[in-house]
GUPA-741695 format. One record per residue (C-alpha): residue number from 0; residue in one letter; x, y, z. Coordinates in steps of 0.25 Angstrom, whole numbers, plus 5000, padded with zeros to 4 digits. Layout:
GUPA-741695
SITE   nr  rest    px    py    pz
SITE  NUM     a     X     Y     Z
...
//
This chain:
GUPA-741695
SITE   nr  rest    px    py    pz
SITE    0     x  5000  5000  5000
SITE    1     x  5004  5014  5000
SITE    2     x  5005  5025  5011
SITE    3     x  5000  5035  5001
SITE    4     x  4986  5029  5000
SITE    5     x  4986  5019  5011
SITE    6     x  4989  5025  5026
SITE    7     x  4988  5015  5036
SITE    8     x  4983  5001  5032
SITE    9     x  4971  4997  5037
SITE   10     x  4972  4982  5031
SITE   11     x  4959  4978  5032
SITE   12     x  4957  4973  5017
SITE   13     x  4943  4967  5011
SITE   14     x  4937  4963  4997
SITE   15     x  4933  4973  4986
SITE   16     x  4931  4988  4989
SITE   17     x  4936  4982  5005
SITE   18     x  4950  4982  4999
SITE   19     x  4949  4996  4993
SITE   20     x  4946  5000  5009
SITE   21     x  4957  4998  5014
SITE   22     x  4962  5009  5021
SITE   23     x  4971  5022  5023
SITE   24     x  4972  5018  5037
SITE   25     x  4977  5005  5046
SITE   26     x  4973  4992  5051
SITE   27     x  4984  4996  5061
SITE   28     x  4978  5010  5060
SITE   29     x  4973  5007  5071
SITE   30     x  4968  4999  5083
SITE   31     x  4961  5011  5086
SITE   32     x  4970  5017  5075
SITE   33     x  4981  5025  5082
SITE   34     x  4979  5020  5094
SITE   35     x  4967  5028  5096
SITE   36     x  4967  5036  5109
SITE   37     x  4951  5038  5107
SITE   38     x  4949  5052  5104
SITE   39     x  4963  5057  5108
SITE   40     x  4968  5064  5093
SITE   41     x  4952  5073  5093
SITE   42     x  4952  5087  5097
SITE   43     x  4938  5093  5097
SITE   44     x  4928  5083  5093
SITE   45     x  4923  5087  5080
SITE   46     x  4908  5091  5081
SITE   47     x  4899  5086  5069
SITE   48     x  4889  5099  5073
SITE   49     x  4899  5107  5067
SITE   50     x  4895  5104  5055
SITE   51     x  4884  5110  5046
SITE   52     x  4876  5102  5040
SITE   53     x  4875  5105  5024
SITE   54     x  4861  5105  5017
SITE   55     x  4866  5106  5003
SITE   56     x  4877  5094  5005
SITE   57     x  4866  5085  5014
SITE   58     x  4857  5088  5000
SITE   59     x  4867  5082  4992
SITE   60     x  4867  5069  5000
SITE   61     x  4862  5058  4990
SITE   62     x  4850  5049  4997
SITE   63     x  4859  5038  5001
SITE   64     x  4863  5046  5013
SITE   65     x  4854  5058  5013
SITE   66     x  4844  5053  5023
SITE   67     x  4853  5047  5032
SITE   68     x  4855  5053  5047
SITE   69     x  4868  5047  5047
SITE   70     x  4881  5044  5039
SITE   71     x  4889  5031  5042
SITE   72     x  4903  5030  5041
SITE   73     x  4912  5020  5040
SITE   74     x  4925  5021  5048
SITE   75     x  4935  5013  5054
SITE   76     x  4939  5019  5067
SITE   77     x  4955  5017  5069
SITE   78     x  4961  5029  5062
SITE   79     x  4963  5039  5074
SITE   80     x  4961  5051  5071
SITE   81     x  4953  5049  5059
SITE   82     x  4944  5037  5065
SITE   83     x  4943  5032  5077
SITE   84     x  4936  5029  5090
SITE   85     x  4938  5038  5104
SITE   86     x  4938  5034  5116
SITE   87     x  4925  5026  5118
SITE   88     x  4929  5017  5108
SITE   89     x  4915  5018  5100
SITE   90     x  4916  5032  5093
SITE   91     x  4923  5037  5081
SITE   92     x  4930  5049  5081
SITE   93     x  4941  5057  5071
SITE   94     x  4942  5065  5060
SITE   95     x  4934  5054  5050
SITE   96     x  4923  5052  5059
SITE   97     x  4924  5068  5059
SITE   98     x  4922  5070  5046
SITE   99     x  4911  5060  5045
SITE  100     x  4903  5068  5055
SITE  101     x  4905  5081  5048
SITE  102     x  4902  5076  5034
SITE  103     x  4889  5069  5042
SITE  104     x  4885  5082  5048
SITE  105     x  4887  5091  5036
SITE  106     x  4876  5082  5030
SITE  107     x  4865  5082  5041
SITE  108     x  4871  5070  5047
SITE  109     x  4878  5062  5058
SITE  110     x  4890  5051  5055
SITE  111     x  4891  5038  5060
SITE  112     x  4903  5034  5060
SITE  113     x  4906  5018  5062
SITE  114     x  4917  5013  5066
SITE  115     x  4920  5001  5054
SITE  116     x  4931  4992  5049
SITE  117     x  4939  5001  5039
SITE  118     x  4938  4991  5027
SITE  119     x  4922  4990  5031
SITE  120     x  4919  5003  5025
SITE  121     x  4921  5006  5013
SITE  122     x  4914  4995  5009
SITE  123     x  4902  4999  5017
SITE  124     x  4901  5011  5010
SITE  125     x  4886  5014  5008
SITE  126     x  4882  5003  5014
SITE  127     x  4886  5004  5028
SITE  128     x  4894  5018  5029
SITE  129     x  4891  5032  5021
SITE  130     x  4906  5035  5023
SITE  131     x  4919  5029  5026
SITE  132     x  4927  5039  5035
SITE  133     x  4939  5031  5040
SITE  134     x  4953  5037  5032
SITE  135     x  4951  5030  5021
SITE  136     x  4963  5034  5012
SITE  137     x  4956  5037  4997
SITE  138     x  4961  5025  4988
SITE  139     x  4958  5024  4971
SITE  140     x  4955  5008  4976
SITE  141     x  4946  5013  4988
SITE  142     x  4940  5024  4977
SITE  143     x  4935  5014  4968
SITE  144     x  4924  5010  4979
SITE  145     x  4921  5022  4988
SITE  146     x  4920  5037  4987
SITE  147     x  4930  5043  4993
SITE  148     x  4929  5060  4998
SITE  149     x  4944  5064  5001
SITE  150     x  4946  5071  5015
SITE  151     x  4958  5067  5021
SITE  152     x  4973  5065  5019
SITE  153     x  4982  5055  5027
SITE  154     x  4997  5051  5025
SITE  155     x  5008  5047  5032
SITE  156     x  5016  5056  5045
SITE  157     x  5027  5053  5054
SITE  158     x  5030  5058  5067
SITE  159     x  5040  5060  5076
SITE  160     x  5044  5064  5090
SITE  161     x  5040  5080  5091
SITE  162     x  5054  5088  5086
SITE  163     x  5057  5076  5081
SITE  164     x  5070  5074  5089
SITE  165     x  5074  5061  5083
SITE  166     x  5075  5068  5069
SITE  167     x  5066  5060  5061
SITE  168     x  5066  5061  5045
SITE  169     x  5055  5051  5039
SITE  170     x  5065  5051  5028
SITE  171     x  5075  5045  5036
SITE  172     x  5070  5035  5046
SITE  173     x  5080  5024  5045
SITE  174     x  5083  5019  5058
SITE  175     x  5072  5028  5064
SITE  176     x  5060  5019  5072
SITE  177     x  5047  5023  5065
SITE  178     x  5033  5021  5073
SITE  179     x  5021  5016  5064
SITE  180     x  5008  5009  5067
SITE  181     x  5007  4995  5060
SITE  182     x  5001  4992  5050
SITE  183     x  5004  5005  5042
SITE  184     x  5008  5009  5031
SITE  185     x  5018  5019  5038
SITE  186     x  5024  5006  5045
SITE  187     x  5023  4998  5030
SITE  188     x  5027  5002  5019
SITE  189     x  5031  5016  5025
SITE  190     x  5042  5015  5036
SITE  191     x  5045  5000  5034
SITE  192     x  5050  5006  5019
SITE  193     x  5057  5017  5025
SITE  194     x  5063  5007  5033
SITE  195     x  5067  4998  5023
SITE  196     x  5073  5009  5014
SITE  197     x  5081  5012  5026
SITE  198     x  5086  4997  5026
SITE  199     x  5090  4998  5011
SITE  200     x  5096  5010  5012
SITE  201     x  5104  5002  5023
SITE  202     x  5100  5009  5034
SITE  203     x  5093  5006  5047
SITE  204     x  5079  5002  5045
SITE  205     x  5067  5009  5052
SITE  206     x  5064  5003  5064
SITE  207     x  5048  5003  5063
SITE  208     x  5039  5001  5075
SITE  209     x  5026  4999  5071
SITE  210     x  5015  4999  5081
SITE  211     x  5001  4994  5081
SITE  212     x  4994  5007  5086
SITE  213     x  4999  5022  5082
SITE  214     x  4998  5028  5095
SITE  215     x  5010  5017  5099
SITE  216     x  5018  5024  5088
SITE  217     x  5015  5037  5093
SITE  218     x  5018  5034  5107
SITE  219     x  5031  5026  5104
SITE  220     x  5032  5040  5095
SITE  221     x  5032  5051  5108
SITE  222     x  5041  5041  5116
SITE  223     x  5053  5040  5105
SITE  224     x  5053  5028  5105
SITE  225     x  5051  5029  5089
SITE  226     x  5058  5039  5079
SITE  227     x  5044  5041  5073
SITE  228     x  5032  5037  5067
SITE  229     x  5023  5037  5055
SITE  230     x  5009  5036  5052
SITE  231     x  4997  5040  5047
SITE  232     x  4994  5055  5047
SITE  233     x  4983  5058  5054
SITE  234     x  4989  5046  5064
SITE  235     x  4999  5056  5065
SITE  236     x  4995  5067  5065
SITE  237     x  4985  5062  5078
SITE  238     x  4998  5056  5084
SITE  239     x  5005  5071  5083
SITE  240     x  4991  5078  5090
SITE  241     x  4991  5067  5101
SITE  242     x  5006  5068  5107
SITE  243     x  5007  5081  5111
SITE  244     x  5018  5086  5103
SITE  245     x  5027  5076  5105
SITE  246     x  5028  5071  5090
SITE  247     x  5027  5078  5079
SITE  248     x  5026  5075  5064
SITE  249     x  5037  5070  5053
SITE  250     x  5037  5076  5040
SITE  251     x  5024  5076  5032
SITE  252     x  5014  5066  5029
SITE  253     x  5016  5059  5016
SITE  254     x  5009  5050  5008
SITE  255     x  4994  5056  5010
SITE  256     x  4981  5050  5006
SITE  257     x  4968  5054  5005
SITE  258     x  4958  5049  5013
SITE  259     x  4942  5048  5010
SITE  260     x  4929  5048  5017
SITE  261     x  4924  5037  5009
SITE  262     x  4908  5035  5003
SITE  263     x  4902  5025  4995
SITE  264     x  4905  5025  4980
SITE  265     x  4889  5024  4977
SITE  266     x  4888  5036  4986
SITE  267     x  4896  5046  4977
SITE  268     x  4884  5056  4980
SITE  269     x  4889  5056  4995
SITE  270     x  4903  5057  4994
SITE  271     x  4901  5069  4986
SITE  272     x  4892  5075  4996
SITE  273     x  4905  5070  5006
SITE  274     x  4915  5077  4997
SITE  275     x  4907  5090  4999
SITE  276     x  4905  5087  5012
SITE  277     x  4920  5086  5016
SITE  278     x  4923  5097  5009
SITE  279     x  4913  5107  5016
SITE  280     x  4918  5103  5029
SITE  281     x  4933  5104  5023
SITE  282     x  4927  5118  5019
SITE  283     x  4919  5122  5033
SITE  284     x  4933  5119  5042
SITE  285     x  4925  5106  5049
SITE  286     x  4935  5095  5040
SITE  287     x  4949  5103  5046
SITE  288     x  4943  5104  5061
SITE  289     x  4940  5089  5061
SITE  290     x  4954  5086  5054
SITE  291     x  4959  5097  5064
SITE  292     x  4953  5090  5076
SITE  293     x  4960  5077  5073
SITE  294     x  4972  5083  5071
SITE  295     x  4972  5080  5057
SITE  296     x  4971  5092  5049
SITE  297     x  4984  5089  5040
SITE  298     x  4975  5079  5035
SITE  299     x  4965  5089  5029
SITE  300     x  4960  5088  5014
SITE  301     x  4956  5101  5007
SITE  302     x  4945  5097  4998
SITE  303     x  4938  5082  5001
SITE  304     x  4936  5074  4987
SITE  305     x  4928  5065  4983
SITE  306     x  4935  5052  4976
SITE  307     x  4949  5059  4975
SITE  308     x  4960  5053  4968
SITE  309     x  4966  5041  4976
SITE  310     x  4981  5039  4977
SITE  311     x  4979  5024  4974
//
C-alpha cells in the first residue's frame, strides 16, 4: 500500500465493494484508537444549536431523506480525535461526529451516530447509514462504489521532544529509535524502509519500537526513552495539544490525502445537498471552530468537493 493514500491500515478486508473500504486508518488504529483517554483531546463541546438551519438547502433534499427526523451515520469509533467514544464508553465524540451533527442541523435535523465495524459501512450505505463519517481517505477503487464530499486532509507528522534536544532530522535517522503504533503504515513501509536504506548504506539501522497503543508511544516520547515518533497527523497533532508542551512537531506533514464524508452512489441527490452543506458551514466559520476545538485546524480543506479526483 502506499502512505499517500493509505494512512494507517485498518486491515479489515471483505468481498466486493468491502474490499474498496478498507480504510485511511488502522486496525492498530486503535483499541480505542490512540489509546483514548475518553474526551481528554476536546475543548469546548461543539453545540449543534449553533447551527442555523437552512430552508433553501432542506428544499433540496430528495424524498429518500427529506422526511426523515433523523440521519444515521455509520462510524467506526477508534480514531481519537476524529471518532471516538468519552469517558462513559457509550457515546461518540470528535470532530467526524461533529460535523455529522452540524451537517444534520443545517437540514432541520439531528444525527445518530453509530458506533460500526469500519469495513461494515460503506456497504450499508443506503440501506443502513445515510453517511459514513469515520476518516475515510478518498480512494479511485473506493469512488467507484460511493460518493465521496472531500473535507479533510491527513498525512503523516513526526514528533520530538520540545526543543528538540537530541537533534533529530527525519532525513537522517539512522541509529536513532523511532516510536510508532503497529500496525501502520508509518511502522511499515515508512520507517522499516528508512531503516533499511540505512543498513544498505551501511549504516546503523533504526532501532523501531513499535507499540500497540499511541498513547504508549507518546509516553515513551515525553520520557526520552525514544528519539521520536511518527504518526498520523491528526494522531499527532492531538498528542502535541495533550502533553503540555513538552513535545513539539518535526518538519512538516507529508504524503497528504483526502478524506471524505461518504453517501450512497444511488444517492447522488444527497451528496450534492452535503457538498453545499460542508461548504456553508466551511463559509459561516462552524467547520474551522470544530476542527479548532479538536485541535485539528491544520487539517482544514477550503472548499469541500463532491467525488474529487482520487490519488489512486
Amino acid at each position: 500500500m502506499q502512505i499517500s493514500t493509505k494512512l494507517t491500515v485498518r486491515l479489515a478486508a471483505v468481498a466486493a465493494v468491502a474490499a474498496m473500504a478498507l480504510t485511511g486508518c488502522t486496525s492498530a488504529s486503535q483499541d480505542n484508537g490512540t489509546g483514548s483517554t475518553g474526551g481528554a483531546s476536546q475543548g469546548t463541546a461543539f453545540d449543534p444549536t449553533s447551527v442555523a438551519k437552512d430552508d433553501a438547502l432542506i428544499a433540496l433534499l430528495p424524498a429518500s431523506v427529506k422526511d426523515k427526523a433523523t440521519l444515521t451515520v455509520g462510524s467506526d469509533t477508534s480514531y481519537e480525535p476524529a471518532e471516538f467514544l468519552a469517558k462513559d464508553g457509550q457515546t461518540p465524540v470528535g470532530y467526524d461526529v461533529d460535523f455529522a451533527k452540524a451537517i444534520a442541523a443545517t437540514l432541520g435535523k439531528k444525527a445518530q451516530v453509530q458506533t460500526a465495524d469500519f469495513s461494515s459501512i460503506l456497504p450499508k450505505l443506503g440501506s443502513v447509514y445515510d453517511m459514513g463519517l469515520s476518516s475515510f481517505t478518498i480512494t479511485q477503487e473506493r469512488s467507484k462504489a460511493v460518493n465521496f464530499i472531500s473535507y479533510f486532509n491527513a498525512g503523516v507528522l513526526w514528533a520530538v521532544q520540545k526543543g528538540n534536544p537530541k537533534g533529530i532530522n527525519v532525513d537522517n535517522l539512522c541509529g536513532k529509535t523511532v516510536g510508532v503504533q503497529t500496525g501502520t503504515v508509518e511502522e511499515d513501509p515508512d520507517v522499516s524502509g528508512r531503516s533499511a536504506a540505512c543498513v544498505a548504506a551501511g549504516k546503523p539501522a533504526i532501532t523501531i519500537v513499535s507499540l500497540k497503543n499511541q498513547t504508549d508511544v507518546t509516553t515513551r516520547l515525553v520520557g526520552g526513552t525514544i528519539d521520536a515518533m511518527s504518526a498520523d497527523s491528526p494522531i499527532t497533532r492531538n498528542a502535541l495539544a495533550k502533553t503540555n508542551g513538552q513535545l513539539e512537531p518535526l518538519g512538516a506533514v507529508y504524503d497528504s490525502a483526502e478524506q471524505g464524508i461518504a453517501i450512497a452512489k444511488g444517492d447522488l441527490a444527497f451528496a450534492q445537498v452535503v457538498e453545499k452543506v460542508m461548504n456553508k458551514l466551511i463559509a459561516d466559520g462552524s467547520y474551522m471552530k470544530i476542527l479548532d476545538t479538536w485541535n485539528n485546524a491544520e487539517g482544514a480543506v477550503t472548499k469541500a468537493v463532491l467525488n474529487p479526483a482520487a490519488k489512486n
